[in-house]
C-alpha positions in Angstrom: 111.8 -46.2 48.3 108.6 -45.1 50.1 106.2 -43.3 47.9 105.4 -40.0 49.3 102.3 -38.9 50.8 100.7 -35.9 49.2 98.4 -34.0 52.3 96.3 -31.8 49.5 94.9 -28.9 49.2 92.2 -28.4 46.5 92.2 -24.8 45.9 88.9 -23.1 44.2 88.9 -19.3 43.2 85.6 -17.5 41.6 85.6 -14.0 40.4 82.9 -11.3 39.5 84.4 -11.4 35.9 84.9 -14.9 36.1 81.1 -15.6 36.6 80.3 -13.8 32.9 82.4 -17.5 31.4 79.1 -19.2 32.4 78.7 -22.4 34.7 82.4 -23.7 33.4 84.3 -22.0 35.9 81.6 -22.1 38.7 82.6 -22.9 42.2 80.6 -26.1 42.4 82.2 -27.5 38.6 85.9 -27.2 40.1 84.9 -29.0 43.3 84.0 -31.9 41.3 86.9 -31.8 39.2 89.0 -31.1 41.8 87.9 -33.9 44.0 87.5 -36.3 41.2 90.8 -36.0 40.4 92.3 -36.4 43.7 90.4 -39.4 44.3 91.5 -41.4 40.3 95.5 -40.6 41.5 95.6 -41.2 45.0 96.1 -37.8 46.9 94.8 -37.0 50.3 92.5 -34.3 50.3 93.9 -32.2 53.6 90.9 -29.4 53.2 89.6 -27.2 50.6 90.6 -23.5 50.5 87.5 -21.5 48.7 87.5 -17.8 47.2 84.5 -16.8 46.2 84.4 -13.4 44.4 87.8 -12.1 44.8 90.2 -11.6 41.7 93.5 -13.3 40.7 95.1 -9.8 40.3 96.5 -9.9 43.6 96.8 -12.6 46.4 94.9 -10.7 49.3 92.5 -13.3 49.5 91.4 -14.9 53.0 91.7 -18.5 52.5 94.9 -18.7 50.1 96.6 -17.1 52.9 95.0 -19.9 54.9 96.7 -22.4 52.5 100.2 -20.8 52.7 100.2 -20.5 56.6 99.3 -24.4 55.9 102.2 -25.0 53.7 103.9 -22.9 56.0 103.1 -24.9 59.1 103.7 -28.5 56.9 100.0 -29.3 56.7 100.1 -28.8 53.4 102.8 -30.9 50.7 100.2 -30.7 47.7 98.3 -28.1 45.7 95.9 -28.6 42.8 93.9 -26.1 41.0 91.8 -25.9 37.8 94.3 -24.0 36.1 96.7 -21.9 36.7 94.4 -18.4 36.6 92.5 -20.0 39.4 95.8 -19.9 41.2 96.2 -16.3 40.1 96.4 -13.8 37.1 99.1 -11.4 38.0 101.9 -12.8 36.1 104.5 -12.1 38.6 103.5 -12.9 41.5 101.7 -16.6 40.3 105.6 -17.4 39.0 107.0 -16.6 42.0 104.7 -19.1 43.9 105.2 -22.1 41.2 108.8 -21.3 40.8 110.0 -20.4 44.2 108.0 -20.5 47.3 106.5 -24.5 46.4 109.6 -25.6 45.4 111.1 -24.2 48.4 108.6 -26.1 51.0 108.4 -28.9 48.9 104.6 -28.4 47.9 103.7 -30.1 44.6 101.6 -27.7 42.2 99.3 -29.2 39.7 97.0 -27.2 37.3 94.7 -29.9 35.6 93.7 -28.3 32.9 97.1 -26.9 31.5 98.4 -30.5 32.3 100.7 -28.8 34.4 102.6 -30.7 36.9 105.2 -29.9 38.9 107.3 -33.4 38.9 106.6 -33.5 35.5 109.6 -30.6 34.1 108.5 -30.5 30.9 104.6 -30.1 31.8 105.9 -26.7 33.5 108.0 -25.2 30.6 105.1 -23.5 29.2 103.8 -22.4 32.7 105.6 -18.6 32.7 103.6 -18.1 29.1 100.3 -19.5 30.1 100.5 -16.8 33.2 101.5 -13.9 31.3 98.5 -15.4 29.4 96.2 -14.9 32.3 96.7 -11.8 33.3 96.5 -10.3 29.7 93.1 -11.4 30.2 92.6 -9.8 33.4 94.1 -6.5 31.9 91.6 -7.2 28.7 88.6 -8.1 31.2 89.3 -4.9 33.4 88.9 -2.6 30.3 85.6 -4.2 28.7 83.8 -4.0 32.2 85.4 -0.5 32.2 84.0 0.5 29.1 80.9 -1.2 29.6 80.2 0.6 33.0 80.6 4.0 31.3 78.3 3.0 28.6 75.0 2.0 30.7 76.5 4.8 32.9 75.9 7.3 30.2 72.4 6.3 30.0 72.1 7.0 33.9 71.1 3.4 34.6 71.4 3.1 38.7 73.4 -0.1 39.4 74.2 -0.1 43.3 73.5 -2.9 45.3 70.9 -1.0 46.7 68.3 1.7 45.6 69.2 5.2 47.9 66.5 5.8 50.5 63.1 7.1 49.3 63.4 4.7 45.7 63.1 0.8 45.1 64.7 -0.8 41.7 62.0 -0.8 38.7 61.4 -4.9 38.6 60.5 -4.4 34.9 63.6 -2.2 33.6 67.5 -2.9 35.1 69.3 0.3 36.2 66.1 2.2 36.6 64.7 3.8 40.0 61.1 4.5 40.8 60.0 6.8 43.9 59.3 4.5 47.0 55.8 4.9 48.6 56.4 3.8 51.7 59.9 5.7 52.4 59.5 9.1 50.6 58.6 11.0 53.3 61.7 10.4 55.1 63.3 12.3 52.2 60.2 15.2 51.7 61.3 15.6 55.8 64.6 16.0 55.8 64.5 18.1 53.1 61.6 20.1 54.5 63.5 20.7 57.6 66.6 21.7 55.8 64.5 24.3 53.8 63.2 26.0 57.6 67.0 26.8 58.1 67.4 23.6 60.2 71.0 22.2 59.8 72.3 19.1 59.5 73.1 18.2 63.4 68.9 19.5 64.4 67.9 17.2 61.6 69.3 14.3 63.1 68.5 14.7 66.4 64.6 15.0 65.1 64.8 11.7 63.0 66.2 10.4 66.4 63.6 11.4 68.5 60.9 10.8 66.3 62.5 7.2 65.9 62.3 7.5 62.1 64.2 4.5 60.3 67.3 4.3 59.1 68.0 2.9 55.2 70.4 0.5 56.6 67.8 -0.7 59.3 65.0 -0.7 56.1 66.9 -3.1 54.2 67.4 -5.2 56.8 63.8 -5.7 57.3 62.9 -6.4 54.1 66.2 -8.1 52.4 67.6 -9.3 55.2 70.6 -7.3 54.6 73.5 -6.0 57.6 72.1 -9.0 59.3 75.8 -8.6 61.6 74.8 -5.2 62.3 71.0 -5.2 63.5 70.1 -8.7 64.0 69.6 -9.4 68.3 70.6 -5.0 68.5 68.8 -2.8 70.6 65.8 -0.8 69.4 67.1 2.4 69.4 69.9 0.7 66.3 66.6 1.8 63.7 66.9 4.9 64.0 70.6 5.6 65.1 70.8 8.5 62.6 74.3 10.2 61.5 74.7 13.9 61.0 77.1 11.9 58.1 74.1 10.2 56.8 72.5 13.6 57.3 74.4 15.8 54.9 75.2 12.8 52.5 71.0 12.8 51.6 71.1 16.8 51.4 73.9 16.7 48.8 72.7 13.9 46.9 71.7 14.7 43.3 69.8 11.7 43.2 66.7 13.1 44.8 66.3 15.4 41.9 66.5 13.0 39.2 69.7 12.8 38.3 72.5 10.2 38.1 75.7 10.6 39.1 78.6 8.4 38.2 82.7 7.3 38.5 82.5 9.3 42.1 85.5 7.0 42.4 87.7 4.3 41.1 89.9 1.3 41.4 93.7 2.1 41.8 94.6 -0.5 39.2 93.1 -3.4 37.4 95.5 -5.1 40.1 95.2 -2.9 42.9 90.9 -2.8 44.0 91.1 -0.5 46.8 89.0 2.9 45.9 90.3 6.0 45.5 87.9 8.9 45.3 87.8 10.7 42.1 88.1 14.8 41.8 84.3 16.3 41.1 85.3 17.4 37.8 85.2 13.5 36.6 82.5 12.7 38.0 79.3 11.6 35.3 76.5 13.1 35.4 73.2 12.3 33.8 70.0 14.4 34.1 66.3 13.6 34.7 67.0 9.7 34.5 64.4 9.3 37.1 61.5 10.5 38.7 62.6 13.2 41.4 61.5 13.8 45.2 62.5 16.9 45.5 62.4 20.2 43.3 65.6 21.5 42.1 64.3 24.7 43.1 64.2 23.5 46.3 67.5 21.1 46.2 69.3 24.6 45.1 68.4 26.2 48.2 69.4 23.5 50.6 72.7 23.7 48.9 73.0 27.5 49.3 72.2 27.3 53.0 74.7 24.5 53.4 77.0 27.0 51.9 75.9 29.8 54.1 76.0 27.3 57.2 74.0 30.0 58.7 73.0 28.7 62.6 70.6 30.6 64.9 71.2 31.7 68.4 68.3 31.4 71.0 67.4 34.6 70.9 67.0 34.3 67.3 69.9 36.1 66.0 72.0 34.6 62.6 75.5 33.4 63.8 77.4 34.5 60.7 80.4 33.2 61.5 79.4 29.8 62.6 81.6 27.2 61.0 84.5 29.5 60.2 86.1 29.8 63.8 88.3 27.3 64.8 91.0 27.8 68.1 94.5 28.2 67.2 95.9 25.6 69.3 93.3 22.2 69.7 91.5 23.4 66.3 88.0 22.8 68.3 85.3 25.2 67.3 84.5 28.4 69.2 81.8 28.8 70.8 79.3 31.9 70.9 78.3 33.3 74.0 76.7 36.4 75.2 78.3 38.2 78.4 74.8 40.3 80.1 76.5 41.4 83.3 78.0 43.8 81.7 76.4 47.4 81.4 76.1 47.4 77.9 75.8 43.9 77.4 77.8 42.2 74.2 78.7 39.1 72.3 82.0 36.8 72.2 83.2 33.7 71.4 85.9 31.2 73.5 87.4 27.7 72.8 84.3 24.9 72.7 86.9 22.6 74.2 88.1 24.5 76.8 84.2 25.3 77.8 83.7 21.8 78.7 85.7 22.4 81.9 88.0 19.4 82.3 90.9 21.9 82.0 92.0 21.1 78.6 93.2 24.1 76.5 92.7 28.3 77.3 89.7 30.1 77.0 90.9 31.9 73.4 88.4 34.5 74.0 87.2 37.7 71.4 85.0 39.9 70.9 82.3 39.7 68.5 82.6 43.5 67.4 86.5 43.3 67.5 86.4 40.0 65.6 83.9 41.9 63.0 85.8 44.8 62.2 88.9 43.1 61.8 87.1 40.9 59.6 85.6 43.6 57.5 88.3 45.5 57.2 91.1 43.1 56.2 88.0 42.0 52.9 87.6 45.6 52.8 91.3 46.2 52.2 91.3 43.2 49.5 88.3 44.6 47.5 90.3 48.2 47.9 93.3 46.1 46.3 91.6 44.2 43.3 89.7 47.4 42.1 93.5 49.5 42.1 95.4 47.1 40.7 94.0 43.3 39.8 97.2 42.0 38.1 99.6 43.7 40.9 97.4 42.4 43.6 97.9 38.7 41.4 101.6 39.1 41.6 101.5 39.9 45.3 99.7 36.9 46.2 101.8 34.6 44.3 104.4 35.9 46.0 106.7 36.8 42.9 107.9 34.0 41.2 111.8 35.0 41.5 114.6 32.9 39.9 115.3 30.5 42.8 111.7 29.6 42.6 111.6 29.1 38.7 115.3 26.8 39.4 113.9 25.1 41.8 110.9 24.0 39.8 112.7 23.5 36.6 114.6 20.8 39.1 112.0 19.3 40.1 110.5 18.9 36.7 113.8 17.1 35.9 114.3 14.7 39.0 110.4 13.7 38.2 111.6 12.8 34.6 114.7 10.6 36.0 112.9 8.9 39.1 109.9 7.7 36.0 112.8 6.7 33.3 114.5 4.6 36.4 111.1 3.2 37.4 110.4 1.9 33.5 114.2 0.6 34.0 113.5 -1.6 37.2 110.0 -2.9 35.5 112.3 -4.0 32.6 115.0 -5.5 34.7 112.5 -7.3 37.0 110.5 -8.9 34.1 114.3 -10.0 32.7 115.5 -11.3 36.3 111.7 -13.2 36.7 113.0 -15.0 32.4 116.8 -15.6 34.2 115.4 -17.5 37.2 112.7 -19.9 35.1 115.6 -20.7 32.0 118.6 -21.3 35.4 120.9 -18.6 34.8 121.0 -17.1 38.0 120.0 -19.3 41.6 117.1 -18.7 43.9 119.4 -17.3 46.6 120.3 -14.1 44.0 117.2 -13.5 42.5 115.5 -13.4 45.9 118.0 -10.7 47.0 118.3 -9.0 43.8 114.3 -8.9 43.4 114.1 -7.6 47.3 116.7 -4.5 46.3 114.4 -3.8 43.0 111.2 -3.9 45.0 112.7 -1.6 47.2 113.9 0.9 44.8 110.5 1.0 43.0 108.8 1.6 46.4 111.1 4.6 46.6 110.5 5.9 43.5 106.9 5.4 43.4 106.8 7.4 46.7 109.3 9.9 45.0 107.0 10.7 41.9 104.2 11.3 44.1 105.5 14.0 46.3 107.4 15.3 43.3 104.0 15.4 40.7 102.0 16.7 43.9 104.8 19.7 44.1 104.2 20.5 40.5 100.1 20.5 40.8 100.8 22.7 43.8 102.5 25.2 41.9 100.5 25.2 38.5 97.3 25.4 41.2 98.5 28.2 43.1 98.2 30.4 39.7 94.5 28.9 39.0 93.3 29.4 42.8 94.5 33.1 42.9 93.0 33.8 39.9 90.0 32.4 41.1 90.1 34.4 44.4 90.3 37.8 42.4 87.3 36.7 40.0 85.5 36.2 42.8 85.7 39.2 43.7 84.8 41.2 40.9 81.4 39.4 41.3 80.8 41.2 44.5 80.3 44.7 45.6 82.6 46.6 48.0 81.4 45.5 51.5 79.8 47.4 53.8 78.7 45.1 56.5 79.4 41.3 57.2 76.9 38.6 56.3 77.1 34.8 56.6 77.1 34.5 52.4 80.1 36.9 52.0 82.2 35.4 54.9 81.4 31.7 53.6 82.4 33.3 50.0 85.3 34.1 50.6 86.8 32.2 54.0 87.3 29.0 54.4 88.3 29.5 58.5 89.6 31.9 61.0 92.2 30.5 63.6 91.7 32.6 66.5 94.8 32.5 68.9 95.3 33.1 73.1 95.6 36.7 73.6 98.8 37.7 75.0 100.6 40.8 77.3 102.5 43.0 75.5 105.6 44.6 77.1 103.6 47.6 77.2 100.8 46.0 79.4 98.3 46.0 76.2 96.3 42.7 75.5 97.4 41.7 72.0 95.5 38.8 70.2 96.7 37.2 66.8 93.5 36.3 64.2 94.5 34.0 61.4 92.1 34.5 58.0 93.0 31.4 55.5 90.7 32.3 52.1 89.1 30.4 49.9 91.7 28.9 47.4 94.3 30.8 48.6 94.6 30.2 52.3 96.0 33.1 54.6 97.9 36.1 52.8 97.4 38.8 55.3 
């Protein structure tokens, strides 16, 4: 009988936790292995598939999926690894790969160090172990680096790849930032400019003109850094300023000396994608570092953010800039002054329709109709809290009636089943995965049961989430109103309209077409939707 022919793939996998084990596990150490042991037994080494810094949790990494479509394609009859964690440390997922997708293109698997080998049965008896094995020590690795993170975190050490524009990284102390010479005044200016009631979209288009660099551009220069984005670009790439960018630097607590940590987080140990965390989680260390800018100063920026107060040309305060939005293409209105009239006054249309290409109506009101309608409405609110706070309470909650109280006692108990039955189909997957290794059922049925069980969980995880996001809604709604009424009591009754009340207290004002009534009267529908409690007129 012909001896087969083994086409091989050596595959090589390096993680970030991976490189704290020292030189052992180092890319260039399982090269040599790897090729030295394909050369002492014969195999024919097809290509080698290399993953450098990405973790065996999962199996999104570029050239393993390179190998498979290999295997896939029948370039590929032969795999060997290190060991079996360089193949992969999500327990699951590496069996499923040794005991049904090689078997099932006839790929031999070999795993030097655990003298695993697939033609060799009782070399693989211990394989489902010495994966469950591996990604223990994922889970263990995850939670040190985890607890290690908050620690130096907690001292406000700084450990981004780069330091934030206007610092460098202190050569002689890890984690700590000093104030950057040569880029400070980027920082003093765009603070400066903020403080002289300049927002965010002015700022930008002055760093523009004046060509000031970017930090992306700056690293560049000097690291050599986002080489695929400014190397051979045109001039005007160093200084392609962001109103993004912008507001990021006039939020950023970093410019006054603090640190600010766990903004956001990995889904899972498994799972790297970020999710961003809620501000109430976030860490945050004071005077870790020498600031640029005053929190005196750094407090008024934000309360002029707040404000979004915007000048007109002829040097009146647009109070409601920000808050009007049109009804129907949710486009900003605009402000405009109509001075062919007698007596002449101001309004506001659709931005987008202004453009005239034709695309949506012209949404126009009044400014003095708008501002009375305004006032009165937070008038009539103030009027409300000071009669009767706890009736005005119940009122905006809508009186929780018995239909509402069922229906949320239902949902409390379908959120209970859906995470008992998910714990179930963890448990029976985990039992199917021990039938398949010891025999007792075929591939055929454990590929369709395991398909109907992923399935399900993808339900039920989807399930749990709308179901837990129902319950926040309702436990919120009580916080946010509550909220709303403190508010305010912090105020006096209004009188007049300024840009710090309406940004208080709205969050936007839809502002619909005005319509013909059957009595040949315009009538025009204004939306307000309040801060934490959205619209309740």
């Amino acid at each position: 009988m012909k001896p087969t022919t083994y086409n091989t793939a050596l595959y090589l996998r390096l993680s970030r936790d991976d490189e704290l084990q020292g030189e052992s596990n180092s890319i260039s150490t399982q090269r040599i292995m790897l090729r030295k042991y394909a050369e002492q037994n014969g195999f024919y080494v097809v290509d080698e598939y290399i993953d450098d810094g990405y973790s065996g949790t999962n199996f999104e990494r570029p050239s393993f999926k390179r190998m498979i479509d290999d295997i896939e394609n029948d370039r590929i009859n032969c795999v060997i690894t290190k060991d079996l964690s360089r193949l992969g440390r999500n327990y699951l997922l590496t069996g499923q790969y040794i005991e049904l997708f090689f078997p099932a293109h006839n790929v031999r698997y070999i795993a030097i160090d655990n003298g695993v080998d697939s033609e060799n049965q009782q070399s693989s008896e211990f394989t489902p172990f010495l994966n469950v094995i591996n990604e223990w020590y994922a889970r263990d690795i995850s939670r040190k680096v985890k607890r290690a993170i908050h620690t130096r975190n907690e001292n406000g050490a700084h450990y981004g790849a780069y330091a934030p524009l206007g610092y460098i990284k202190d050569p002689e102390k890890k984690g700590h930032l000093l104030i950057d010479g040569d880029t400070r005044w980027i920082i003093e200016k765009i603070f400066s400019l903020a403080l002289q009631g300049m927002g965010a979209a002015g700022i930008t288009r002055i760093l523009r003109d004046e060509k000031v660099p970017t930090a992306g551009w700056l690293n560049y220069k000097r690291y050599g850094t986002f080489a695929n984005i400014y190397a051979g670009a045109p001039d005007e790439k160093a200084y392609s300023w962001t109103i993004a960018q912008v507001k990021s630097i006039l939020k950023e607590e970093t410019y006054i000396g603090n640190s600010v940590h766990n903004k956001q987080t990995n889904i899972s140990f498994k799972d790297k994608r970020k999710i961003r965390r809620p501000q109430e989680d976030w860490w945050r260390v004071e005077n870790t570092h020498d600031a640029l800018i005053s929190k005196d100063d750094f407090q008024k920026v934000q309360g002029m953010i707040a404000s979004r107060r915007r000048k007109q040309k002829d040097g009146t305060t647009q109070i409601f800039s920000g808050l009007l939005k049109c009804a129907d293409c949710d486009w900003s209105l605009a402000y405009g002054m109509n001075r062919q009239s007698k007596t002449p006054y101001a309004h506001y249309h659709c931005s987008r329709y202004g453009q005239g290409l034709g695309q949506c109506s012209m949404h126009y009101i009044r400014y003095d109709v708008l501002y009375s309608y305004v006032l009165s409405r937070l008038q009539f609110w103030f009027s409300e809290v000071q009669q009767d706070e706890s009736r005005l309470l119940q009122q905006i909650l809508e009186s929780r009636d018995k239909d509402r109280c069922m229906e949320q006692k239902e949902t409390v108990s379908e959120l209970k089943r859906a995470k008992k039955r998910l714990a179930e189909t963890d448990a029976l997957f985990g039992r199917l995965y021990e039938d398949r290794i010891t025999g007792k059922i075929t591939e055929h049925n454990f590929s369709m049961l395991s398909d109907k069980y992923q399935k399900e969980q993808d339900g039920l995880a989807k399930m749990i989430d709308t179901l837990q996001k129902q319950l926040e809604q309702e436990t919120q709604k009580t916080t946010d109103a509550e909220k709303w009424i403190s508010l305010i009591k912090q105020y006096t009754y209004p009188v007049e309209l300024t840009a710090e009340l309406l940004n208080a207290f709205i969050e936007k004002i839809l502002v619909h077409e005005a319509v013909t009534d059957e009595h040949g009267d315009r009538v025009q529908k204004v939306e307000i939707f309040y801060r934490f409690i959205g619209r309740i007129d």
